[in-house]
N, C-alpha and C positions, 0 to 999 in steps of 0.2 A: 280707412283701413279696417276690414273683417279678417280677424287674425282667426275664426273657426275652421276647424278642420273640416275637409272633405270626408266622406264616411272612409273611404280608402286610407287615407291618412290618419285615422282617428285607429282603426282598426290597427295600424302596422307601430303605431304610437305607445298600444297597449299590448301588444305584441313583445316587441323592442321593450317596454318596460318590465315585464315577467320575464324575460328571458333573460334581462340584466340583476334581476335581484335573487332568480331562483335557480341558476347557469350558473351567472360569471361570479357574480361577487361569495359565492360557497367555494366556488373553486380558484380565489384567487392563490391563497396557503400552497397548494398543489402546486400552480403555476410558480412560485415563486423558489419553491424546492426543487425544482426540475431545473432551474439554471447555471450553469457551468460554474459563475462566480471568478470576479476576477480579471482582471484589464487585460487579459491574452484573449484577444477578441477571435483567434483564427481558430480556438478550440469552441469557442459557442455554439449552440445547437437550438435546433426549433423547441421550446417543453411539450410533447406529447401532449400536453390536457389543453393547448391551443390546438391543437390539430383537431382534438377531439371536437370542442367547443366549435371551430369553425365548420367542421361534416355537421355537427347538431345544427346551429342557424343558417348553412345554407340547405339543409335540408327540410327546414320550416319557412324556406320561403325569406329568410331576412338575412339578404344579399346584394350588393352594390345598391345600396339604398340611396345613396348621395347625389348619383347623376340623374339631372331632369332628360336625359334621351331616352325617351320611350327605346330604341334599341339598342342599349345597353348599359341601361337600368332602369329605377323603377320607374322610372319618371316623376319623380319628385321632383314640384316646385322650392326655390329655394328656401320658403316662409313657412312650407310643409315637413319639408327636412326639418329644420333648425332645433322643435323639439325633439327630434331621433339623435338630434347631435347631442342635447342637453342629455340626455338618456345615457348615452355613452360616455358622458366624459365622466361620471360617478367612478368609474373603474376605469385603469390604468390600460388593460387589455382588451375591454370591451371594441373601441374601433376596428383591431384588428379582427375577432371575433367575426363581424360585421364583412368584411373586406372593404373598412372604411376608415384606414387609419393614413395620415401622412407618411409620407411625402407620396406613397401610393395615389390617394384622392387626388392629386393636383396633376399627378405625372400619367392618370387614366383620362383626366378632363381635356389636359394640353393634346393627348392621343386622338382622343374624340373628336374634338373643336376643330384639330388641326392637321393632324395626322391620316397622311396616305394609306388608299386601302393596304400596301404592303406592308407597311409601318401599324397599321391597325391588326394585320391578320399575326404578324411576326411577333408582335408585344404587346399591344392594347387587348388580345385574344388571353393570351394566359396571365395577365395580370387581373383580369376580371374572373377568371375561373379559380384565383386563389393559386394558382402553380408558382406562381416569382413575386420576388418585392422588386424593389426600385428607388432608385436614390435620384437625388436636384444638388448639382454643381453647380453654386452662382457665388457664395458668400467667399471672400478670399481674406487671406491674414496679412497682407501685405498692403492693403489702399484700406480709407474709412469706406468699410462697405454698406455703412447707411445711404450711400450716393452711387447707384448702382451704374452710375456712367462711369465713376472710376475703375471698373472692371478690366486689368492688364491681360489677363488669361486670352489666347487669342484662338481663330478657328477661319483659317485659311484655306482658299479656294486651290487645290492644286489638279487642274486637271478632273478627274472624272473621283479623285478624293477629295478630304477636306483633312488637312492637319490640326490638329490640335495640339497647345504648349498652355501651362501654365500650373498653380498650387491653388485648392480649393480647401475649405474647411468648413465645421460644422455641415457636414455632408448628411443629413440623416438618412438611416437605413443601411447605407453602408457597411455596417458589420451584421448585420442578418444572414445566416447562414443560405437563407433563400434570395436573397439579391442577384440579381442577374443584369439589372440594366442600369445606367449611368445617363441622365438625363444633365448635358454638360451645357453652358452659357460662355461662349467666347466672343471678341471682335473679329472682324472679318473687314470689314470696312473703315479704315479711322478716320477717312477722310468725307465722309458720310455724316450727316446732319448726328448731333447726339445720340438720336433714338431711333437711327437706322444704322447704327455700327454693327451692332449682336446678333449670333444667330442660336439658335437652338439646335444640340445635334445630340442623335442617340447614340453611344456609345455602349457594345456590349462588356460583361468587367468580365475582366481577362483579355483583352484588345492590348497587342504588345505595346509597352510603353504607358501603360497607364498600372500605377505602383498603388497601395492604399499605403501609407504610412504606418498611420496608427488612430486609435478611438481615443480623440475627446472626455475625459471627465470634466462632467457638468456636478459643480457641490460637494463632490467626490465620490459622484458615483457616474458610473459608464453606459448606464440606460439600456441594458445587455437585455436581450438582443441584438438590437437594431441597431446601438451605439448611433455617435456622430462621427463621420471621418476626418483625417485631412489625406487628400491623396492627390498625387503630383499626375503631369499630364504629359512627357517627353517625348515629341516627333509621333504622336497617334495619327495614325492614320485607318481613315473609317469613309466607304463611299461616299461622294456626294448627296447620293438619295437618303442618307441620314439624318439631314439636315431639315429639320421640321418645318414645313411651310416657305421654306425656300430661303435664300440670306437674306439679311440686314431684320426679320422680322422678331427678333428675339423680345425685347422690349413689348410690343404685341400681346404674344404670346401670353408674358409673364404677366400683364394686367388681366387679361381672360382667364388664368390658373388664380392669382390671389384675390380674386375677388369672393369666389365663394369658396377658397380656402379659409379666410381670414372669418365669414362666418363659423363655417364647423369649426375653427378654432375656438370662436368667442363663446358658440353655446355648449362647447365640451368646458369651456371654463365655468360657464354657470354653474355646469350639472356637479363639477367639481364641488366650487361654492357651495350649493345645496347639502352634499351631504356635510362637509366640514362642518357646516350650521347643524345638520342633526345629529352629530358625534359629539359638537357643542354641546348641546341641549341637552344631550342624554348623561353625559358627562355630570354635567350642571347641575341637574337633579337627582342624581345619584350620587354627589361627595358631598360631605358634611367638614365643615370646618367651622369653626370658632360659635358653635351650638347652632348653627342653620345650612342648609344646603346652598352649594354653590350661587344657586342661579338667584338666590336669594341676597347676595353678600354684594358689598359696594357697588359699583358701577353695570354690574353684570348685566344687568334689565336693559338698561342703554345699549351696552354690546350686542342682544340680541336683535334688539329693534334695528339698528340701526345695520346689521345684518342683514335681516330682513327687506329693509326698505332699502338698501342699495342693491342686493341680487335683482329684486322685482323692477325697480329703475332699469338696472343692465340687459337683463331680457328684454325689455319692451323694446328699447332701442334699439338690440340686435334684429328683433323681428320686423320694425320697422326698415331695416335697412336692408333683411332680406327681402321684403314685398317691395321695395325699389327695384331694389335688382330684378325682380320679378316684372315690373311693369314699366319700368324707363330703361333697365339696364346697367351695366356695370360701370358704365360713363357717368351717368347721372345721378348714382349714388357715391363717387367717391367721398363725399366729404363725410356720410354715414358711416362707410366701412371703414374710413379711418378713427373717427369716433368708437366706433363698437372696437375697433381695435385698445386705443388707451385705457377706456373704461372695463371692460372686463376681464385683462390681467389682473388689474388692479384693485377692481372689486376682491376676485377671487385670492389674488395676495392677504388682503386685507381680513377675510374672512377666517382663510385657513392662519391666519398667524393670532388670529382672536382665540378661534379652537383650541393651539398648539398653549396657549397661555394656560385656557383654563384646566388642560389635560395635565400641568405641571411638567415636570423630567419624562415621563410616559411620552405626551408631547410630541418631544426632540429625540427618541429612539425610533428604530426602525421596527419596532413592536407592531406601531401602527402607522396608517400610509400619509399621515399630515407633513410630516419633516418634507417626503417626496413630491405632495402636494406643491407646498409653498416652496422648491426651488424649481418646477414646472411654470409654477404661473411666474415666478421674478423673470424665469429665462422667456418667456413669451411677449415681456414687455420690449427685449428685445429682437426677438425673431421676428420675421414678416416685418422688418419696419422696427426703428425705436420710435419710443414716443415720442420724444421733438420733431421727427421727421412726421410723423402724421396730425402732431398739435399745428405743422407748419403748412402742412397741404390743407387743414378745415381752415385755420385764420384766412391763407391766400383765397380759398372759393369765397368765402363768408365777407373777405373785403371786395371782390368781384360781383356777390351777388347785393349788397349792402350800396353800390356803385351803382349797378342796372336798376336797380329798385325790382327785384326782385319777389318772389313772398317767402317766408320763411318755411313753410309748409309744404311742400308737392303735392300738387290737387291729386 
């Protein structure tokens, strides 16, 4: 494994890193001031200084960075990306900046991968141009949705439509004032092998019969913009040609979308990690207490180290699991992406709650962005998967491959 960059790569790396320290992270104050404030999600609005931000990096070229389709995007390998993800996850706004924040990324990849030229010119066109966000209806509050065959929401063949019924939650993007599309997960088939029930269907929001309830507070705060939704699904009715890749392929689908979601997620957690360690740091060497600076006092040395040496662990194995994905594929790497999945919440948990200690009461306000950090990364351990569910999918390969006699390494 040669994890050097391509000069293109190296180029758009250092790009992507100047434009994140000398852009976004000056203008985060701004962005933060420009937001409506407040759980009435239906009065939120775009902040002006994203708009601005997003005309400035798609204007220098640093746009749809994420997708490896030479037409349309950069064509980024996924082991090449992975540091432009670590880049971005420093700042809270930066993916979008980019046009590369979720549920966007997953819901442009499923388009790409999967999605008809009409279904491509109709919505995969202006979601890449920055014109609409886009929301993923899969998680529901009524079955344990870490078992996504328990999925009741349904999406029936009627004729030359396709119905849809059922309550969705944790919607991300849904409250974004620029939302436009509903990317919804029903059964269609129940009498269909487990993983041929579901299908995927586009749903435009405003399509009678589909309600948004209300935004989700995560920690107690609503993630405004974009918020999380829960929105009901009543007698929708939406063509048949809506239906992404034809029925029962839904399951499909949604391994092709989380595999290199689950990276950009993991290496936006690093980048997170990283700075939390130099807020630490700086922190640490600038307070004095009990006649010595922080970083000098009890256990602190240790905290930094051991900092240090779990971020660098978590990246390697992220990128490891990208360069599978890159040369065996999304199959072949499960047992990595669910790895990089446990491991780098949890690094990054671990990290920002070290920071939040040594920052004191500062810390735990909204002064500064550690509090929103670490309920990001707790809430990650759940999203995409909890961890039991992917500690449960590497044991089942690891005793399968431990059985074949296997090698532990991918040549």
């Amino acid at each position: 494994m040669d994890f050097t960059h391509s000069p293109f790569a190296t180029r758009i790396v250092e790009q992507v890193r100047s434009f994140v320290t000398e852009r976004i992270e000056p203008a985060e104050a701004d962005y933060e001031a420009e937001l409506v404030g407040g759980a009435d999600w239906t009065i939120w609005r775009q902040p002006p200084t994203m708009e601005r931000l997003k005309a400035e990096a798609r204007n220098a070229g640093l746009w749809n960075l994420f997708l490896p389709d030479a037409a349309h995007g950069a064509s980024h390998a996924n082991v090449e990306y992975a540091p432009v993800a670590e880049i971005t996850g420093r700042s809270f706004i930066a993916p979008e900046v980019f046009n590369c924040s979720a549920p966007d990324t997953g819901n442009m990849e499923v388009l790409a991968m999967f999605g008809s030229a009409d279904q491509q010119r109709e919505w995969l066109a202006p979601l890449l141009s920055g014109e609409i966000r886009s929301a993923f209806c899969m998680t529901e509050p009524g079955v344990a949705s870490s078992d996504a065959t328990n999925m009741q929401a349904t999406a029936v063949l009627d004729g030359d439509e396709v119905v849809l019924n059922g309550r969705k939650w944790w919607s991300t993007g849904l409250g974004h004032p620029h939302c436009r599309l509903i990317i919804f997960m029903g059964k269609t088939d129940p009498d269909a092998e487990p993983h041929r029930r579901h299908s995927m269907v586009l749903v435009p929001v405003g399509t009678p019969g589909v309600r948004i309830e209300r935004m989700l507070s995560m920690f107690g705060a609503c993630d405004e913009p974009a918020g999380h939704g829960e929105v009901t699904f009543t007698n929708v009715r939406v063509p048949s040609s809506n239906i992404i890749a034809g029925p029962g392929r839904g399951f499909e689908i949604a391994q092709g979308r989380l595999g290199p979601g689950r990276v950009h997620h993991c290496m936006r957690m690093i980048g997170m990690a990283e700075r939390a360690l130099e807020m630490l740091c700086q922190r640490a060497a600038s307070r004095t207490a009990f006649g010595s600076t922080l970083d000098r006092l009890g256990g602190n040395t240790d905290v930094i180290a051991n900092a240090r040496i779990a971020i660098d662990q978590a990246r390697l194995l992220t990128l490891r699991a990208a360069f599978l994905m890159d040369t065996v594929g999304v199959k072949g790497a499960m047992s990595e992406i669910s790895q990089i999945k446990v491991v780098a919440p949890a690094v990054a948990q671990q990290v920002v709650d070290a920071a939040i200690q040594v920052h004191g009461g500062l810390g735990m306000s909204d002064e500064i962005p550690l509090s929103r950090m670490l309920a990001y990364a707790r809430a990650l351990r759940i999203a995409d998967g909890p961890d039991e569910v992917h500690r449960a999918l590497i044991a089942k390969l690891e005793l399968r491959r431990q059985r074949a006699g296997w090698p532990a390494v991918a040549e």
